[in-house]
N, C-alpha and C positions, 0 to 999 in steps of 0.2 A: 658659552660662558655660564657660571653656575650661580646661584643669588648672591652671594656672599663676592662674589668675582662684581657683578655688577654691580652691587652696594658700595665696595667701594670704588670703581671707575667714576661712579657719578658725583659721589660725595668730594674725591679731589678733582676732579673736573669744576665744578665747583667751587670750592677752596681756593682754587690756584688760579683759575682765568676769571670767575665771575665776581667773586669776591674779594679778589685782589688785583682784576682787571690785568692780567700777565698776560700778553698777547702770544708770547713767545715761548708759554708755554700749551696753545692750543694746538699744536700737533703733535703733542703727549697723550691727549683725549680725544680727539676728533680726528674721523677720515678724509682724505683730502676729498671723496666724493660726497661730503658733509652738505645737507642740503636744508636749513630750516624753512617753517613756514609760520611766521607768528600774526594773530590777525589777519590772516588774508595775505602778509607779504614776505614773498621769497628770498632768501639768501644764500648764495653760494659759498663757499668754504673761504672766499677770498672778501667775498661780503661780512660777513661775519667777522673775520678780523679787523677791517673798517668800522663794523658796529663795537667792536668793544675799545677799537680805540676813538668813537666818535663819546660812550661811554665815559674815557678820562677825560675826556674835556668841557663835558657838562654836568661833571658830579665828582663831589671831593672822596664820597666813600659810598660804595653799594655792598650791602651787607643781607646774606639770608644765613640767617640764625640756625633755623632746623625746616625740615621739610613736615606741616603740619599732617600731611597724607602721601604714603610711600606706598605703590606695589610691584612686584618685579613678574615679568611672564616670562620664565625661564624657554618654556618653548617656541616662542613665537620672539624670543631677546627684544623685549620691549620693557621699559620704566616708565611708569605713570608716575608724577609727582603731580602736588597742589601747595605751595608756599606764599610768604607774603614777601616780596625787597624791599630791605628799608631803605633808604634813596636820601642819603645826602647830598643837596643841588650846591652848589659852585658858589650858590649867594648864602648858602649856609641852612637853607629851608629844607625841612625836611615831609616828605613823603611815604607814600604806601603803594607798592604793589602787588595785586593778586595775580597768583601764575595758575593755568594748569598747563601740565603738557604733558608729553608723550614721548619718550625718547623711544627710538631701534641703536641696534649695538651691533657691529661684525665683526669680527677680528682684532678683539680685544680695544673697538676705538665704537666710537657713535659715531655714527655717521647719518643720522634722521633725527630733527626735531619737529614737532608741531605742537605750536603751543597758543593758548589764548590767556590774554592778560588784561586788565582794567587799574586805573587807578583808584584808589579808594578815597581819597583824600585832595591828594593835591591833582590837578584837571590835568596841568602841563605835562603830566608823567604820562600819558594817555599812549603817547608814540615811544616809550622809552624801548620798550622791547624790539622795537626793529627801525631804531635812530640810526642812520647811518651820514 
């Protein structure tokens, strides 16, 4: 996959499941052998769709705006991003999250994530990244 190939699988990946929380469409961007690891804790492809639909139901909107640090390693098919989510909670409060991570890509799907995340702001966001 070539940067411009990557750029955009992440970017609607992204768009579609993260920011619009579409569960239905993560096996447009992810491989079923999809394995994240955020913080220290693992999820499986089948996890992961738990997490984003554990996602709808304690937050009215999660929103990342733009990716403040972007690099692609074409030969090794890895994306490093660094972003913040802005994290509307259910009671209307809103928050901060710092991401980095690390995505692998094969066959035109990601299938590896590892990423570390911190809230900035509000405390209870602390688990957000691997809520299930």
């Amino acid at each position: 996959m070539e940067q411009k190939e990557m750029k955009t699988l992440i970017e609607d990946a992204y768009a579609e499941v993260l920011n619009n929380l579409k569960v239905e469409k993560i096996e447009k961007y992810f491989g079923t052998q999809y394995l994240q690891t955020t913080d220290g804790v693992n999820s499986t492809f089948n996890q992961f769709k738990q997490h984003i639909v554990a996602l709808q139901k304690v937050t009215q909107k999660i929103q990342v705006t733009n990716f403040q640090e972007e690099m692609f390693d074409v030969e090794n098919q890895k994306i490093f991003l660094h972003y913040v989510v802005n994290v509307t909670k259910i009671d209307g409060k809103i928050g901060h999250v710092e991401v980095f991570a690390v995505f692998t890509v094969s066959e035109n799907k990601i299938v590896r994530c590892e990423e570390l995340t911190r809230a900035l702001d509000d405390k209870t966001l602390n688990d957000l990244g691997s809520k299930k």
